[in-house]
C-alpha positions in Angstrom: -22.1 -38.1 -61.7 -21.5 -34.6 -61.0 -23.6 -31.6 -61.0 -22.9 -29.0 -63.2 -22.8 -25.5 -61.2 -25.9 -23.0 -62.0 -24.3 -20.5 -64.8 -24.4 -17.1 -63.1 -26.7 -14.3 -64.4 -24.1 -11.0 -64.8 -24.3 -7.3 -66.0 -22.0 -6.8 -69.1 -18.8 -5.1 -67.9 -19.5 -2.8 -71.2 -23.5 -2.7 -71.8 -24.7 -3.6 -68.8 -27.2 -5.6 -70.3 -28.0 -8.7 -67.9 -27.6 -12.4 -69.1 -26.3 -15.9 -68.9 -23.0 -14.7 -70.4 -20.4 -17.0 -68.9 -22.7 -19.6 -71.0 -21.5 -17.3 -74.3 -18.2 -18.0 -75.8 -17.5 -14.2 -75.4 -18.5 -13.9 -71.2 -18.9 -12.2 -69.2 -19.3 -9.8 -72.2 -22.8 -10.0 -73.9 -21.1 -9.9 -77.5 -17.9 -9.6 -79.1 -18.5 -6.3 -79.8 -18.5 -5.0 -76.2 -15.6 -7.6 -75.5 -13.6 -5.4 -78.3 -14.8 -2.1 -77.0 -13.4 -2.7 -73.3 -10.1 -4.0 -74.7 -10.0 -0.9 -76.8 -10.2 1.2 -73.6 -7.7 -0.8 -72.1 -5.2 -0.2 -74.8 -6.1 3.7 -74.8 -5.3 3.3 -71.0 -9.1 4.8 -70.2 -8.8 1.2 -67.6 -6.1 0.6 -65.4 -4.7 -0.6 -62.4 -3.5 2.3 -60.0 -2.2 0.4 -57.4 1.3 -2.0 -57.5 1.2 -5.7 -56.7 2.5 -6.0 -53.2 3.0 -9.9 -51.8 0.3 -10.0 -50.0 -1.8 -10.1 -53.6 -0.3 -13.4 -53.9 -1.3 -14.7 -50.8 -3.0 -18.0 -51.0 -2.0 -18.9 -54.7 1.3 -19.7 -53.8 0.5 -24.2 -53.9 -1.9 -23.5 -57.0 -0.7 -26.7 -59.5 1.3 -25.6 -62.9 -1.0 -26.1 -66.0 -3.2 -24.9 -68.4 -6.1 -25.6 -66.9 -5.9 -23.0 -64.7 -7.0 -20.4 -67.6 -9.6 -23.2 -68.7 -13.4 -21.3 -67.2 -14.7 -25.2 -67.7 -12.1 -26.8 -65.0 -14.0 -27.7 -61.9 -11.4 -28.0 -59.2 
């Protein structure tokens, strides 16, 4: 039988409250609330990514397999 990996303790990306978020159905934010509030400055363009993608981004994920379970945070490869 396996061993389930240790849950991480993280800062909210919003709050920067500590916890066991990744446990939460809304991790690594502490609640929906903060998850909403970073989208929202994502949308109003208050985050974002300065730099362009440039191939060597990709390097390494080129053989990942196709599937969903590659968004799933409960796959253990």
């Amino acid at each position: 039988m396996a061993e389930k990996k240790k849950t991480p303790e993280v800062r909210c990306p919003t709050c920067r409250k500590s916890g066991l978020w990744f446990e939460d159905r809304w991790g690594p934010f502490c609640s929906r609330r903060c998850k909403l509030v970073d989208l929202g400055q994502w949308l109003e363009e208050e985050h974002r990514i300065e730099s362009e993608l440039r191939p060597e981004h990709f390097e390494g994920y080129e053989n990942l397999p196709p599937g969903q379970h590659l968004d799933d945070p409960d796959y253990d490869r």
